[in-house]
C-alpha positions as CSV (number, residue, x, y, z in Angstrom):
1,X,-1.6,43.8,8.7
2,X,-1.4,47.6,8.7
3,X,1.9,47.3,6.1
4,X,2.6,50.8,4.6
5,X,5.3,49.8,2.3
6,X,6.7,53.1,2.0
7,X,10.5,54.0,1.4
8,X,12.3,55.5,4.2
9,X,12.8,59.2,3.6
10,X,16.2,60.9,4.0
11,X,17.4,62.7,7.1
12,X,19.2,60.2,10.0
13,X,19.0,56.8,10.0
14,X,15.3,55.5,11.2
15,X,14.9,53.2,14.3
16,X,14.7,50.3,13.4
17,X,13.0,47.1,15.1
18,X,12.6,43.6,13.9
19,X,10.8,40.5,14.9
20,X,12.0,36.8,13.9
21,X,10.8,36.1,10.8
22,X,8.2,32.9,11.2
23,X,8.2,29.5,9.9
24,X,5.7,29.0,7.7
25,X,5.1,25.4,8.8
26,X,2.0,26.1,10.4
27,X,-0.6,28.6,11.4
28,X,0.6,31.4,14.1
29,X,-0.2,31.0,17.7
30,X,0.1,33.4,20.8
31,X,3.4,33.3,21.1
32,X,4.3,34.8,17.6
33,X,2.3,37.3,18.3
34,X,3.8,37.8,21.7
35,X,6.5,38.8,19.8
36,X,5.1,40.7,16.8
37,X,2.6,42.7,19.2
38,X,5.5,44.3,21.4
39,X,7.2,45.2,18.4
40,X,4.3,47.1,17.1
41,X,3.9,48.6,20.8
42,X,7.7,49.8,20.7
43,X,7.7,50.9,17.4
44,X,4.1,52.8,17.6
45,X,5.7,54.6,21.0
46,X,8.8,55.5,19.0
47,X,6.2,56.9,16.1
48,X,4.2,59.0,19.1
49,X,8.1,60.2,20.1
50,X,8.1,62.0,16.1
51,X,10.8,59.2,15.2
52,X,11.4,57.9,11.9
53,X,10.7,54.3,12.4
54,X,10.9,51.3,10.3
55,X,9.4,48.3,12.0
56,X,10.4,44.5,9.8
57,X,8.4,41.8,10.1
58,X,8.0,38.1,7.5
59,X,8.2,34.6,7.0
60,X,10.8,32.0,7.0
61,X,10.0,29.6,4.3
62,X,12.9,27.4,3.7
63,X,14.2,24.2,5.2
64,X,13.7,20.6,5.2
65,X,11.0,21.4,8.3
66,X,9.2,23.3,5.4
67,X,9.7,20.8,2.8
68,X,8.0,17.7,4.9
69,X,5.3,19.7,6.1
70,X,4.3,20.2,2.4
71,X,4.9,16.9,1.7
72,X,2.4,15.6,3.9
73,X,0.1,18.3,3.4
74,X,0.3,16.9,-0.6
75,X,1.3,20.3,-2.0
76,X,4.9,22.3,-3.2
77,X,6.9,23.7,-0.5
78,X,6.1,27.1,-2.3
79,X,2.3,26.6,-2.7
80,X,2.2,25.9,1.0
81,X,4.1,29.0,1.9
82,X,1.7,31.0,-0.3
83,X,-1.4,29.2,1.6
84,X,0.3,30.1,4.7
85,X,1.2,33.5,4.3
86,X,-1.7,35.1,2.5
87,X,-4.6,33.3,4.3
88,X,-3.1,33.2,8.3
89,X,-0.3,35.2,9.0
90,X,-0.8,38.4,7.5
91,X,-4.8,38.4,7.9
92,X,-3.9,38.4,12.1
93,X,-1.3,40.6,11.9
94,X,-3.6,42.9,9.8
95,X,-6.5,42.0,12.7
96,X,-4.3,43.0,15.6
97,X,-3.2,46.5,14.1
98,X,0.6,45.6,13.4
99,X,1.6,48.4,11.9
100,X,4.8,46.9,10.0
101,X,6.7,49.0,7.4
102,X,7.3,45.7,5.5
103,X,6.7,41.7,5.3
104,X,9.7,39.7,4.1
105,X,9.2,36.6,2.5
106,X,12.9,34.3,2.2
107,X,11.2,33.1,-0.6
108,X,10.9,36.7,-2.6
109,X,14.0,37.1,-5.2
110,X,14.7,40.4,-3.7
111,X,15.8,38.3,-0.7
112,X,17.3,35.0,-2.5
113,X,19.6,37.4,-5.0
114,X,21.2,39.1,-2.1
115,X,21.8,35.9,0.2
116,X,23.7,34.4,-2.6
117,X,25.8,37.8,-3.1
118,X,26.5,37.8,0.8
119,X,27.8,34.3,1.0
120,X,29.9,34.3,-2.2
121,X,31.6,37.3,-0.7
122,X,32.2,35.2,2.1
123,X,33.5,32.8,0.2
124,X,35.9,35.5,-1.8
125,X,37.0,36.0,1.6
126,X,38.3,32.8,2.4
127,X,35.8,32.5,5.5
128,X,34.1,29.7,4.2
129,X,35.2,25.7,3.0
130,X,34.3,22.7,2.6
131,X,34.2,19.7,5.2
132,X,31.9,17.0,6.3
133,X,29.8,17.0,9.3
134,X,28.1,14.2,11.1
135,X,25.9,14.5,14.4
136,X,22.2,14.8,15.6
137,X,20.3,17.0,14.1
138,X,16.4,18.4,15.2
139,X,14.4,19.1,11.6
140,X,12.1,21.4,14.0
141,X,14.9,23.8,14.9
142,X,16.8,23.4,11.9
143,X,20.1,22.8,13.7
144,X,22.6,20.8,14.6
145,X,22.5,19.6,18.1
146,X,25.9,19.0,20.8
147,X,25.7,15.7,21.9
148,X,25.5,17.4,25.5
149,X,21.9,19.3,24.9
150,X,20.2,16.1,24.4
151,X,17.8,14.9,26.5
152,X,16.5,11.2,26.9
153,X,13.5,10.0,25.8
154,X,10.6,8.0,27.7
155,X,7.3,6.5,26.9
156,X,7.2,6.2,22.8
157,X,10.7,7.4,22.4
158,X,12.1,5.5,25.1
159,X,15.9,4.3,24.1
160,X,16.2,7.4,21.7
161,X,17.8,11.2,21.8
162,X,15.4,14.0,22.2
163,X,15.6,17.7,21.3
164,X,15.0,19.2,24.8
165,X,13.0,22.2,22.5
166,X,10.9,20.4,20.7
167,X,10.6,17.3,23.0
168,X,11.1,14.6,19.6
169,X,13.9,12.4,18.1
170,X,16.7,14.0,17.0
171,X,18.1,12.7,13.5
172,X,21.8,11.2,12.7
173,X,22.6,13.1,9.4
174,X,26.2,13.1,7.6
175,X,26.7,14.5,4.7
176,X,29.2,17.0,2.7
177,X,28.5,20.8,3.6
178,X,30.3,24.3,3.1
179,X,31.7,25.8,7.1
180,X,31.9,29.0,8.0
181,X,34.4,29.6,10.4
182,X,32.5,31.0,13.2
183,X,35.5,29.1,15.1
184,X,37.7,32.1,14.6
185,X,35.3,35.0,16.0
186,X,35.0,33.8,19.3
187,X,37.7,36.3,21.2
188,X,36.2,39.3,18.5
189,X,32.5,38.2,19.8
190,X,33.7,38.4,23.6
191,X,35.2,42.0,22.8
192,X,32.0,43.3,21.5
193,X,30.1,42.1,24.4
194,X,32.1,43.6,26.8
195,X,32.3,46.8,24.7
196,X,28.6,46.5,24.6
197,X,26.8,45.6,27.6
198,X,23.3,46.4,26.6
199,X,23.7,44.0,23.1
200,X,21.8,41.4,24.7
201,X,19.3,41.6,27.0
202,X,18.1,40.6,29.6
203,X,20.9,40.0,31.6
204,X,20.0,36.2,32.0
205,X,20.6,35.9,28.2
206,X,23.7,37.8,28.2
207,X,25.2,35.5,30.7
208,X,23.8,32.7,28.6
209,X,25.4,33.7,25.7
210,X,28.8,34.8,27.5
211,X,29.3,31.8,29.2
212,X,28.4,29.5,25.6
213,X,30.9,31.9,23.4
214,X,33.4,31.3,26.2
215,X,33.1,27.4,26.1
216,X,34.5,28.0,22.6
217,X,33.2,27.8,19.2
218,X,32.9,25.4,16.4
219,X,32.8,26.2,13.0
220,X,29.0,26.7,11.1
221,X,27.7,24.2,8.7
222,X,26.0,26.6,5.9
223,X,24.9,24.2,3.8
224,X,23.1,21.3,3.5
225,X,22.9,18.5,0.5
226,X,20.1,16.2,0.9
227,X,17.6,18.2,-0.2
228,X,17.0,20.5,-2.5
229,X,14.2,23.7,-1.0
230,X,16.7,26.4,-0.3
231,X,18.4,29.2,-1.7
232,X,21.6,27.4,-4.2
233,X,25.1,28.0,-3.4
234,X,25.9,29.7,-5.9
235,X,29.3,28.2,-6.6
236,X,28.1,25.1,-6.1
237,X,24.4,24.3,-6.9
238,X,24.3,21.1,-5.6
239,X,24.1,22.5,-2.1
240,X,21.6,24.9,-0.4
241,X,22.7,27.6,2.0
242,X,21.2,26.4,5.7
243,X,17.9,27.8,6.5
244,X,19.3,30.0,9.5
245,X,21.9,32.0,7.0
246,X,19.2,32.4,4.5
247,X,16.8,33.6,6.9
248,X,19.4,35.8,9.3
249,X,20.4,37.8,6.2
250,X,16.7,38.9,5.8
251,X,17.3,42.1,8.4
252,X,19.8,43.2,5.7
253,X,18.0,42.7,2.6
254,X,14.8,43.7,3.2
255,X,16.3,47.1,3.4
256,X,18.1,47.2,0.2
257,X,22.0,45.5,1.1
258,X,23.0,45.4,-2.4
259,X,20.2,46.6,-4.3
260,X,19.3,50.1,-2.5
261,X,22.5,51.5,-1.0
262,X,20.9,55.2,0.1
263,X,17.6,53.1,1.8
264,X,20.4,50.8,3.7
265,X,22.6,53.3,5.0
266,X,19.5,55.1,6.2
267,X,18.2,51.7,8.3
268,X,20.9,49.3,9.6
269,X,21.7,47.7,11.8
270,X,18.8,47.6,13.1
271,X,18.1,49.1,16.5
272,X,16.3,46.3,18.5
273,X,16.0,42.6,17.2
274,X,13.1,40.9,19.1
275,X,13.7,37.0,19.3
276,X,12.4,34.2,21.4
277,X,14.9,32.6,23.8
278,X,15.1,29.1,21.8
279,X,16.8,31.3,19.0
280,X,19.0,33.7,20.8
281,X,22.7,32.2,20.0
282,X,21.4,32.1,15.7
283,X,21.0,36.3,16.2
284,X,23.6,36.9,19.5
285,X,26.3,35.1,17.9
286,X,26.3,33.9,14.7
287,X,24.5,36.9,12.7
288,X,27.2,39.5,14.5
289,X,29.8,37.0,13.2
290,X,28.3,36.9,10.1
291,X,28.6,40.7,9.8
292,X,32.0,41.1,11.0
293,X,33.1,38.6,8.4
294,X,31.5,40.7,5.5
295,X,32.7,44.5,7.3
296,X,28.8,45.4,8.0
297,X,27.7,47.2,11.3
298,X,26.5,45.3,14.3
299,X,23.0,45.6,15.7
300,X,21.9,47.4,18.9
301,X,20.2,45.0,21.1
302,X,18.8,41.8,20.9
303,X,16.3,41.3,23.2
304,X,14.9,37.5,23.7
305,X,11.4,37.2,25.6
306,X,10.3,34.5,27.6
307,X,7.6,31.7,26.4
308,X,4.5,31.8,26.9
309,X,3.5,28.6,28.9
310,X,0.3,26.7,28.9
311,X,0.1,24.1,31.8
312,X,3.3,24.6,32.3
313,X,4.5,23.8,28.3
314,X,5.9,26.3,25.9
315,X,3.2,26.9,23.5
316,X,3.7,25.4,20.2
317,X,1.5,23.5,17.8
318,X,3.8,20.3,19.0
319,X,3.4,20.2,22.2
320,X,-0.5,20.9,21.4
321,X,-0.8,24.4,24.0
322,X,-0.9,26.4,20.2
323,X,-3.8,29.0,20.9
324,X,-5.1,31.3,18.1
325,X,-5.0,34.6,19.1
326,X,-8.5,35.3,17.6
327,X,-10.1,32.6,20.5
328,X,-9.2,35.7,22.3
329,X,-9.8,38.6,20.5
330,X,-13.1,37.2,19.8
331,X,-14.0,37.2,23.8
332,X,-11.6,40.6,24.7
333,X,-11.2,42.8,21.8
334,X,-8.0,43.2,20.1
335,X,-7.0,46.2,22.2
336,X,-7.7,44.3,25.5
337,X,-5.3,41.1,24.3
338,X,-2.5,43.5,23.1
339,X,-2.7,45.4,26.4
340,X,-2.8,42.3,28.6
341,X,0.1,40.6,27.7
342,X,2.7,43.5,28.1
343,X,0.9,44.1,31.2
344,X,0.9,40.9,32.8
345,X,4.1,39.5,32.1
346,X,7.6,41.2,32.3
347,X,9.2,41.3,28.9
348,X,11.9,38.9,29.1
349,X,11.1,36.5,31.8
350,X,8.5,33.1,31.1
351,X,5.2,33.9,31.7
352,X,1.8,31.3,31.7
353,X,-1.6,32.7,30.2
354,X,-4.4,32.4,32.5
355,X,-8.2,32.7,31.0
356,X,-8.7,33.8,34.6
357,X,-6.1,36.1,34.9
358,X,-6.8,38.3,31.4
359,X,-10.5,38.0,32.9
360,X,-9.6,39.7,36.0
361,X,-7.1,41.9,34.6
362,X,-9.6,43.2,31.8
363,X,-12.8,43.5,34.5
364,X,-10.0,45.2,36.8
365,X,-7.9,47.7,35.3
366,X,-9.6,48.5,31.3
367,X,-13.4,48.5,32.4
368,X,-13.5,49.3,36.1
369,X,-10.6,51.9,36.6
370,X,-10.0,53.4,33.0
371,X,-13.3,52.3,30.4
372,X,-15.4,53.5,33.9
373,X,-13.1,56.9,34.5
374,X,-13.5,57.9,30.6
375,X,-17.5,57.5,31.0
376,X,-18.3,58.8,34.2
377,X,-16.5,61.9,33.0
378,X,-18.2,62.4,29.9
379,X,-21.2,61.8,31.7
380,X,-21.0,64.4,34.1
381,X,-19.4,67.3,31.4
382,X,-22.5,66.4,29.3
383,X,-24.9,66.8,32.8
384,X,-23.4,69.7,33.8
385,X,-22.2,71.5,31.7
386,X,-24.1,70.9,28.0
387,X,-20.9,68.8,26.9
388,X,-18.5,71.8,26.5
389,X,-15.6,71.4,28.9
390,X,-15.5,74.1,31.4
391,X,-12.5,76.2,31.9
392,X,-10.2,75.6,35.2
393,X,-10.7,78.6,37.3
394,X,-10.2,77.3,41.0
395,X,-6.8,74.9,40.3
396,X,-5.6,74.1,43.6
397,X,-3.2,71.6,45.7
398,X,-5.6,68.6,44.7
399,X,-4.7,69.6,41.0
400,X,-1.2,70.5,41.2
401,X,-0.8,67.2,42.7
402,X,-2.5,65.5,39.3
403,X,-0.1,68.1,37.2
404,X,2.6,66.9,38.8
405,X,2.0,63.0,39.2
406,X,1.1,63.2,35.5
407,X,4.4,64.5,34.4
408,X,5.8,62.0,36.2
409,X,4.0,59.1,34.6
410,X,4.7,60.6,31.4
411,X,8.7,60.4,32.1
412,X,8.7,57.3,34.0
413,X,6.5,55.6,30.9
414,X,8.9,56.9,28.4
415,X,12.2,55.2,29.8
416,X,10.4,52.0,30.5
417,X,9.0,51.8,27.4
418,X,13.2,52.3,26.1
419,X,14.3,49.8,27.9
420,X,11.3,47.3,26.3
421,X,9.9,47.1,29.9
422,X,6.8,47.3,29.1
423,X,4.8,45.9,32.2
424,X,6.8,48.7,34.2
425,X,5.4,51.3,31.5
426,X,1.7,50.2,31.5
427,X,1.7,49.7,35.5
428,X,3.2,53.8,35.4
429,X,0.3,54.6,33.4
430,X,-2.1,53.0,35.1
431,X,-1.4,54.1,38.8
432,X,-1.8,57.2,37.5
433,X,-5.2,56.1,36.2
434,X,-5.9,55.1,39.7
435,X,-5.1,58.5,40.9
436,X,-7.1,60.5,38.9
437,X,-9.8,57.6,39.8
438,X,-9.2,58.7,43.9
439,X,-9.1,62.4,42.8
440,X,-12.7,62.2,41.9
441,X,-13.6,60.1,44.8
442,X,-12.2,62.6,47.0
443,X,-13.6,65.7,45.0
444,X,-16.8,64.1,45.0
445,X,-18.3,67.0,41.9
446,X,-21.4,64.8,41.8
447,X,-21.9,66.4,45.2
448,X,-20.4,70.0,44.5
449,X,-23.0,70.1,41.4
450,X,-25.7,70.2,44.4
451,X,-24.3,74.0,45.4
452,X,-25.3,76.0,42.9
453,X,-22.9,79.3,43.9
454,X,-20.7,80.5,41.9
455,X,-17.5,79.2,43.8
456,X,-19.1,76.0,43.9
457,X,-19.4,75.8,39.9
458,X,-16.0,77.0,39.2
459,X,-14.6,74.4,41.5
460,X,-17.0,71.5,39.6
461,X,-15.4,73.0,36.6
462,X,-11.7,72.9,37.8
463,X,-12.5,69.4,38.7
464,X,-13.7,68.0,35.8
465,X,-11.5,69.9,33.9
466,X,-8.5,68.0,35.7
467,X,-10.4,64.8,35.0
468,X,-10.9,65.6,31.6
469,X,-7.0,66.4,30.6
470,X,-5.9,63.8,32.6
471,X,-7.8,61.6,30.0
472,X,-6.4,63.4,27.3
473,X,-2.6,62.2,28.5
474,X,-3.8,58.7,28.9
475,X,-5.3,58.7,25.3
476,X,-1.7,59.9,24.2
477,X,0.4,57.2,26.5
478,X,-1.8,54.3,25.9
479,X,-2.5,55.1,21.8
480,X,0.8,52.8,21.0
481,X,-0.7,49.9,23.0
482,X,-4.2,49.9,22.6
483,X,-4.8,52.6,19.5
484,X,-8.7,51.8,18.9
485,X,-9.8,52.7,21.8
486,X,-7.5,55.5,22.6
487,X,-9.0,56.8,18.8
488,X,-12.3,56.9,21.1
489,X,-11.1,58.7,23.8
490,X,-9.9,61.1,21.7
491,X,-13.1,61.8,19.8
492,X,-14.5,61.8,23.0
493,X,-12.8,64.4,24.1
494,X,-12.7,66.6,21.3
495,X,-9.5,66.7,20.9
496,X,-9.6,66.0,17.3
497,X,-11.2,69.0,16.7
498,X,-9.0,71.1,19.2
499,X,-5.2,69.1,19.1
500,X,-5.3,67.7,15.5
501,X,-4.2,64.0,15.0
502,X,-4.2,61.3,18.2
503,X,-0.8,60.3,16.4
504,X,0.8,63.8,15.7
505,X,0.9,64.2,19.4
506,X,4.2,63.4,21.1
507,X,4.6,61.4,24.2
508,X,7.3,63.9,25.3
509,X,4.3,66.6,25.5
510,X,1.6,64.7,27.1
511,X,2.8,65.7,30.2
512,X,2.5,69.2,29.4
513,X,-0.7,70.5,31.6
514,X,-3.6,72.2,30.6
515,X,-3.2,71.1,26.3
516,X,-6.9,70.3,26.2
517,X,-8.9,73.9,25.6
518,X,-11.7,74.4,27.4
519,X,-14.4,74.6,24.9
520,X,-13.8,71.7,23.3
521,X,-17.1,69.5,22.8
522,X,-17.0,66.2,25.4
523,X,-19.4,63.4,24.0
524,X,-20.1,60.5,26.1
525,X,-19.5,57.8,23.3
526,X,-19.8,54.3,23.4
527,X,-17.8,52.4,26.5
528,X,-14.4,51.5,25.6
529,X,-14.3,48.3,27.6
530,X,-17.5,47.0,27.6
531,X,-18.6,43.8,30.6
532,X,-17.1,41.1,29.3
533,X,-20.6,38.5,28.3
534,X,-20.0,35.7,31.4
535,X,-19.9,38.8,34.1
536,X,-22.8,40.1,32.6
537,X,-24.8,36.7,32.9
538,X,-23.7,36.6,36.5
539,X,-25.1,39.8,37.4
540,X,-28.3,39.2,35.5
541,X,-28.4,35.5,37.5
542,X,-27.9,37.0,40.6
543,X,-29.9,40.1,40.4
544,X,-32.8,37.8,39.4
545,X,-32.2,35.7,42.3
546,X,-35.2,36.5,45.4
547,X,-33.4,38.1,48.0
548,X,-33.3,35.8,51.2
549,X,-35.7,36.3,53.9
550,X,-34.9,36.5,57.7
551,X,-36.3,32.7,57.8
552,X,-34.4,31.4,54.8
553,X,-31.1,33.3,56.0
């Protein structure tokens, strides 16, 4: 976890992103980092834009979900979140290159201290009492279920409720608590929605969320009273504030609500928060009612993605379709798994991993068209021309159309990447790898090397030239996505030497022709993408097989 911990200097307010922050109840699986991997990608492409960014990430560590899962693992609720935390969830995000400005933990006093202050002021307000509350209730989502959501149950649960999420028994729980009357913000909610059209996205959550708001709202249990791991109300210590308060309120205080005015004002609301569909309504509709009880700003978008579905089950260590990213990493590289999910499935919508499909995808598109197009030209500006990129004397239709398609990429990248679509902004980028991959098919300067006249040279070094700064946009576009092997490009190209930093150079420049000086020193380093080890047994199987004779055929 690439955490920089720094404050946020002065000048504008930052853009700020967050992901849910993750029960600690178990190790992470693809799907967290599903989540946590398009943050980086967005906040990274913001970075490359020269934007002040501050990108949130952390854990979720209260709850009776918490408290039984240490229980039966024979340890505190605290010891287990420590366990958790320090020896799985930050170690992957640190091995997939998250680049997070900061890691809350709920349990961290510089959190607890702040939730306590925001409810009491609630409380001060009149927006909160005391009632009683009895209904089902699922432990796994921390939340109180309508009668209406349920789904029956068959096989071993056969005769009882289940939690259509988490596919187990829902609990009958009565007991004392604290309300928030979320009852009254309904008409105020519907206001800001229409006011705001982009607040939640996509649109299929939007109507979700219209059409629940619309149904009418019930007042909030905050607190609960049968167990004790949570932050204390503090006028009444008896009771803990509910797990989804506690752990909503972490977007403010992890940038300094009531402890660091100058650092607050400068970051929220925060500018995009990334959730999971299961926990839309807790961060579409209670979390802006929450802040429009205590005065506080709203939040841009929230933007829920789709699951990740394994034989047709949303992954989760439950349902037993859990996969550790590092089964993957392992076989792809980390670039190659934090490209292929952003590629392959729209931001937003369900999608189901495939083995085959990041196979194909990885042979396809990183090793064939772009790993391949990065060596091959290398390769030929070391054969050629001693490795010093030759100047662009003979630039013709054939380039002007490369010019021209790349500033096109460049601006059609950009505003998919705004609008989180970021399967539309990696297929932008890579058509235009495909064109520069047809411009060299077409140019053919393995042949024009042959004529050794001067014409003939200058139009091999207008060729490879185009190649080359072609390669030099890509490295800039795909650095936010895939930033270790964009670092290679880069040094590749010599661009280091010529450009300065791979992440001083803005997106809103890359489509700027002709950056790349000729001069610069082109190395042929080692191959971004290298044949993944089951392809390369195939082709070692079949080249070794005797070829067929006229009888045997």
């Amino acid at each position: 976890m690439a955490a920089k911990e720094t404050e946020t200097p002065a000048g504008g307010k930052a853009f700020y992103v967050t992901t849910p922050i993750y029960y600690v109840n178990d190790a992470p699986h693809l799907g967290h980092a599903y989540t946590t991997v398009a943050g980086d990608v967005l906040t990274r492409w913001h970075r490359q834009r020269g934007e002040r960014v501050w990108y949130l990430t952390g854990t979720d560590e209260h709850g009776q979900k918490i408290m039984r899962t240490a229980e039966a693992n024979g340890v505190t609720p605290q010891e287990w979140a420590d366990r958790l935390v320090e020896d799985a969830w930050k170690p992957l995000w640190e091995h997939l290159g998250i680049a997070n400005d900061d890691f809350i933990r709920t349990t961290e006093k510089r959190h607890t201290d702040r939730v306590q202050e925001f409810v009491q002021d609630l409380y001060d307000k009149g927006e909160i009492y005391k009632g009683g509350y009895e209904g089902p209730y699922c432990v796994p989502c921390e939340e109180y279920k309508a009668p209406g959501e349920l789904i029956d149950g068959e096989g071993e649960f056969a005769g009882q409720k289940l939690c259509p999420i988490h596919k187990k028994p829902v609990e009958m729980l009565k007991e004392e608590n604290y309300f928030f009357k979320l009852s009254e913000y309904g008409p105020r909610l519907l206001e800001f929605y229409e006011a705001n059209p982009g607040f939640i996205q996509p649109a299929t959550a939007r109507n979700e969320v219209l059409n629940f708001v619309r149904q009418g709202l019930t007042d909030l249990s905050i607190s609960r009273s049968t167990f004790d791991w949570g932050v204390p109300i503090p006028w009444d210590p008896q009771h803990v504030i509910y797990v989804w308060v506690d752990a909503l309120l972490n977007y403010a205080t992890a940038v300094g609500y009531g402890a660091d005015q100058q650092k607050f004002d400068a970051t929220f609301p925060a500018d995009v928060h990334l959730v999971g569909k299961d926990i839309l309504r807790f961060h579409a509709v209670i979390w802006p009612a929450m802040l429009m009880a205590n005065g506080l700003p709203l939040p841009g978008r929230v933007h829920a993605n789709g699951w990740l579905m394994v034989g047709g089950e949303k992954m989760s260590k439950s349902n037993l379709t859990g996969i550790n990213p590092m089964q993957l990493t392992e076989h792809f590289g980390v670039d190659a798994y934090r490209y292929y999910f952003l590629r392959a499935i729209p931001f937003g919508q369900d999608g189901s991993f495939s083995w085959e499909d990041f196979t194909a995808r990885y042979t396809s598109e990183l090793a064939n068209d772009y790993g391949n197009l990065a060596s091959r030209v290398a390769a030929m500006v070391g054969k050629y021309f001693g490795g010093t990129l030759p100047e662009a004397t003979a630039h013709g239709e054939a380039e002007e159309a490369i010019a021209a398609a790349l500033a096109k990429t460049v601006g059609e990248a950009d505003a998919q990447l705004e609008a989180l679509e970021f399967a539309g902004g990696l297929a932008a980028v890579f058509d235009f790898v495909k064109l520069v991959n047809g411009y060299l098919t077409e140019q053919q300067p393995w042949k024009v090397a042959k004529d050794r006249s001067d014409e003939a040279q200058a139009r091999l070094a207008t060729v490879l030239y185009t190649a080359a700064e072609s390669l030099r946009a890509m490295a800039v576009l795909l650095n936010p996505v895939m930033p270790e092997s964009s670092a290679k490009l880069w040094e590749s190209l010599g661009a280091e030497a010529s450009l300065g930093a791979l992440a001083e150079q803005r997106v809103q420049d890359a489509g700027r022709w002709g950056l790349l000086p000729a001069g610069s020193t082109v190395t042929k380093g080692a191959v971004l993408f290298p044949r993944l080890p089951e392809l390369e047994k195939a082709e070692s199987e079949k080249s070794e097989k005797p070829e067929k004779s006229e009888k045997d055929a």
